[in-house]
Kinemage of the C-alpha trace (Angstrom):
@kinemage 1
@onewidth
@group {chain A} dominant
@subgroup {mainchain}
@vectorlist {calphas} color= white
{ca unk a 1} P 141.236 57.218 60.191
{ca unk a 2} L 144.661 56.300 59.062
{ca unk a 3} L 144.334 53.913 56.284
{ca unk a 4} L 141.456 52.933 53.799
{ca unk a 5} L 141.426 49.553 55.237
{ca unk a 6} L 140.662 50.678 58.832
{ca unk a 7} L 137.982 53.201 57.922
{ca unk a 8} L 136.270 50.715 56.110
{ca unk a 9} L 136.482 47.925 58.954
{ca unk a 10} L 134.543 50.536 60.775
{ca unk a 11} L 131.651 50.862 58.865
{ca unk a 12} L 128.179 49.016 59.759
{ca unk a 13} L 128.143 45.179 58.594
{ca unk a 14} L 124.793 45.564 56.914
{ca unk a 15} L 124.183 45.797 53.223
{ca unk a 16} L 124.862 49.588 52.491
{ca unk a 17} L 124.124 51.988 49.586
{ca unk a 18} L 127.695 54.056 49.120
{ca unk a 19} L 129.863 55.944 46.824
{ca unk a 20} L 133.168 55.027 45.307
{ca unk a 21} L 135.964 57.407 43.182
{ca unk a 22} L 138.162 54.944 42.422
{ca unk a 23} L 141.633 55.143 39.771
{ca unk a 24} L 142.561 52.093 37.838
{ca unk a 25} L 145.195 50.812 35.391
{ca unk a 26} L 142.913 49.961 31.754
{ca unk a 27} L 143.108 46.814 30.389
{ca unk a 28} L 143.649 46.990 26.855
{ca unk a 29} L 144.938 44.561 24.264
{ca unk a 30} L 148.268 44.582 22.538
{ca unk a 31} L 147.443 44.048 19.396
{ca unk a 32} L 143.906 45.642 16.951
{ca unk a 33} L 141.382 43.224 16.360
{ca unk a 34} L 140.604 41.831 12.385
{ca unk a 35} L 142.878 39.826 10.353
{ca unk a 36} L 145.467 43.001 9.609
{ca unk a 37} L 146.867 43.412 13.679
{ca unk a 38} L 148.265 46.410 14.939
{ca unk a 39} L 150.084 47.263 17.886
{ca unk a 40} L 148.697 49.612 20.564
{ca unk a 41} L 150.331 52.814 20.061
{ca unk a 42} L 149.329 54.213 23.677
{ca unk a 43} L 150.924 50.967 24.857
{ca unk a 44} L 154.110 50.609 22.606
{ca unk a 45} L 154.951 53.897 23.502
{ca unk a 46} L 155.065 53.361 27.503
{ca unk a 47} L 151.868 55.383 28.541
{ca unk a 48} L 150.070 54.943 31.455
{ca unk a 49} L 146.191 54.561 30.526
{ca unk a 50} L 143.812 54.967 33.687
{ca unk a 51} L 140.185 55.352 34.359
{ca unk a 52} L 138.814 57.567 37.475
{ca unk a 53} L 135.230 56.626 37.449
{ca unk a 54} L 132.565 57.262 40.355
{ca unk a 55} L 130.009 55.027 40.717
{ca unk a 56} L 126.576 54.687 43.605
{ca unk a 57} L 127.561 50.764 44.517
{ca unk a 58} L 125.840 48.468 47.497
{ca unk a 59} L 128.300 47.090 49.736
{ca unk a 60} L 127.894 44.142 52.073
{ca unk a 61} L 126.393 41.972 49.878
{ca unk a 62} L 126.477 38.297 49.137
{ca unk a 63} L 127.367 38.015 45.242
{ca unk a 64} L 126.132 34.695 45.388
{ca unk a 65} L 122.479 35.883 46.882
{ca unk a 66} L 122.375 38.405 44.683
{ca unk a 67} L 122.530 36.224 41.111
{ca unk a 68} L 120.130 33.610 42.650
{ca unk a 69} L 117.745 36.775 43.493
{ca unk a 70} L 117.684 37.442 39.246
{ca unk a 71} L 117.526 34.372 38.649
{ca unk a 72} L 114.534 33.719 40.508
{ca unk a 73} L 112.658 37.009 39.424
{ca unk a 74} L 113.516 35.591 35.610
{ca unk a 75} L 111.605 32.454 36.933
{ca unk a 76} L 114.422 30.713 36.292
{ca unk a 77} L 115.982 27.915 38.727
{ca unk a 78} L 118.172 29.893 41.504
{ca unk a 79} L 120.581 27.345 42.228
{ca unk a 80} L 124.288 29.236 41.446
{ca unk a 81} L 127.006 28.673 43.317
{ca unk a 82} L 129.774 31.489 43.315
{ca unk a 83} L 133.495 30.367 42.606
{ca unk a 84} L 136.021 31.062 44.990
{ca unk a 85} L 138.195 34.177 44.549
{ca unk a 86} L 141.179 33.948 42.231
{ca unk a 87} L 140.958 30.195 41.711
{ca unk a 88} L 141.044 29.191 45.864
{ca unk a 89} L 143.821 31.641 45.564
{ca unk a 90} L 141.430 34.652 47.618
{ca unk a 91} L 139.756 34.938 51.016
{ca unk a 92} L 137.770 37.428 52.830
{ca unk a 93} L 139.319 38.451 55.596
{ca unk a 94} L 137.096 40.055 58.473
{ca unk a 95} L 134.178 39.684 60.217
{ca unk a 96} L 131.380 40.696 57.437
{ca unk a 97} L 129.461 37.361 56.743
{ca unk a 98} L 129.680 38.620 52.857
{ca unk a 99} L 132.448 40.045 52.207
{ca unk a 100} L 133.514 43.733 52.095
{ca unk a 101} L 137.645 42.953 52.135
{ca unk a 102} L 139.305 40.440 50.541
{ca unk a 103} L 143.076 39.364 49.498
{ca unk a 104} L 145.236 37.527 47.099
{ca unk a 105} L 146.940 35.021 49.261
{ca unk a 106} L 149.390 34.641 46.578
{ca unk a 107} L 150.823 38.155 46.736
{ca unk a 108} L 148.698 39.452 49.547
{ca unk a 109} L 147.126 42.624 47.360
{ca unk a 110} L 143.847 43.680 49.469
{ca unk a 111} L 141.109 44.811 47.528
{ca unk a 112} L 137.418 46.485 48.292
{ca unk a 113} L 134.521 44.104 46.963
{ca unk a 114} L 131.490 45.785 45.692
{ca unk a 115} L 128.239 45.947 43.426
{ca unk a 116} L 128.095 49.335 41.298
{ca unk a 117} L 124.649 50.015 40.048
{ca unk a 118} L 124.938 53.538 38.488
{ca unk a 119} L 128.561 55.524 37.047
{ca unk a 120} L 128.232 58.969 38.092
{ca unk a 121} L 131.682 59.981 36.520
{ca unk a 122} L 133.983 58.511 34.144
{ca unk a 123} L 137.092 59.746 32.186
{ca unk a 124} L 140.189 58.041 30.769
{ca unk a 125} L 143.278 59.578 31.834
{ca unk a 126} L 146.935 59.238 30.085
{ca unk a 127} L 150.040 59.721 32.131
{ca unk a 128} L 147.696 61.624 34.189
{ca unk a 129} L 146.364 64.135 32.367
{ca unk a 130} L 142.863 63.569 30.631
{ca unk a 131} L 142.723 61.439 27.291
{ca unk a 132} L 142.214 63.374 23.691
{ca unk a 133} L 139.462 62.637 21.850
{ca unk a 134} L 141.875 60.499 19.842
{ca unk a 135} L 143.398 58.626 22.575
{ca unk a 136} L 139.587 57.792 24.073
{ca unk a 137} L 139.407 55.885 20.698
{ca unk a 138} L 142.516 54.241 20.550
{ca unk a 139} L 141.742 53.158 24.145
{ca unk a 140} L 138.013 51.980 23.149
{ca unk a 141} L 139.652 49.941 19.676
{ca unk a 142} L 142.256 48.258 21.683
{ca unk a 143} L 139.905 47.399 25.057
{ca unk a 144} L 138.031 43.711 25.063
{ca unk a 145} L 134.892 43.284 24.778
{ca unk a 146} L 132.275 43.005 27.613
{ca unk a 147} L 130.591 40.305 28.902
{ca unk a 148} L 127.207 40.694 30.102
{ca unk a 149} L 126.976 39.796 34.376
{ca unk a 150} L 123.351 38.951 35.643
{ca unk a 151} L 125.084 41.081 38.259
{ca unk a 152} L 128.119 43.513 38.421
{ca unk a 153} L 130.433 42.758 40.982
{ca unk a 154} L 134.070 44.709 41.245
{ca unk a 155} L 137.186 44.133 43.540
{ca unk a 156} L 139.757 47.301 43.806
{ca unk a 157} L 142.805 47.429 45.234
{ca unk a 158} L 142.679 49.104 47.948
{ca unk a 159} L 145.214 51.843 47.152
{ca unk a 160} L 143.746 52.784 44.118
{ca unk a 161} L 140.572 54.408 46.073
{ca unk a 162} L 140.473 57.767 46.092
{ca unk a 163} L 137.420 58.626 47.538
{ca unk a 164} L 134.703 56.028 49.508
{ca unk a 165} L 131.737 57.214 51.593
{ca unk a 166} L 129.404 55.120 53.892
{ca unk a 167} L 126.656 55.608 56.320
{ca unk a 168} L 127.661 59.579 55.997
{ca unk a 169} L 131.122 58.688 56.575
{ca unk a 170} L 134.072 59.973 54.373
{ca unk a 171} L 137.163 58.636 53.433
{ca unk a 172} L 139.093 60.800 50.901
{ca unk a 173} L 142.821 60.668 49.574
């Protein structure tokens, strides 16, 4: 295969239980929470904060479907309807009727869509290297909080997979 992209194009249309190693940039505020704020001192001095996480996701599956599935088993009314990507600014863009590759019309970025159900591996990484104990809890005062999904669903650019294997297929950077 010569790209991410084409390797998965190639893979089975069907919802599919896969693996993911994946880098990305942290999102992390600017300033401490409380009344007293504080800048971030990992981000005020230039560094590069990154998590490489691995994670067992399900691929090829309709976000949408999914919600309305917990919904239903919470015997509550199953009657969501998903946005669209990025404010009408997204599309998918092949022939999987849910959704495996999408883009950012805007700046065409192409990203992998997924549902992660278990982390296998996680670790923060500054400039690179792995985080100090100190820097893992700068990086956990200054990152928002999480909101609670009925279901997890992630987009990833595509360049920031390192790893991806389907139906006993490998793709690896």
């Amino acid at each position: 295969m010569s790209s991410i992209e084409e390797f998965i194009l190639g893979v089975k249309n069907t919802p599919t239980f896969a693996s993911i190693t994946n880098i990305t940039e942290v999102y992390m505020k600017k300033t401490s929470k409380g009344n007293r704020k504080f800048a971030n001192p990992l981000l005020a001095c230039g560094m590069l904060v990154q998590i490489e996480s691995t994670y067992q996701i399900l691929v090829n599956v309709n976000y949408q479907n999914m919600v309305n599935v917990v919904l239903k088993k919470d015997g509550k009314e199953s009657l969501f309807e998903s946005q669209s990507l990025w404010h009408g600014t997204g599309q998918y863009y092949h022939n999987c009727p849910f959704g495996r590759l999408a883009r950012n019309v805007k700046n065409e970025q192409k990203y992998f869509v997924y549902s992660p159900f278990k982390c296998t591996a996680f670790r923060y990484l500054v400039n690179g290297r792995e985080a100090s104990e100190t820097e893992r809890i700068i990086i956990k005062n200054y990152s928002p909080e999480k909101t609670e999904n009925l279901v997890e669903w992630r987009l990833v650019k595509l360049e920031n997979i390192k790893r991806l294997a389907i139906d006993n297929k490998v793709f690896e950077i």
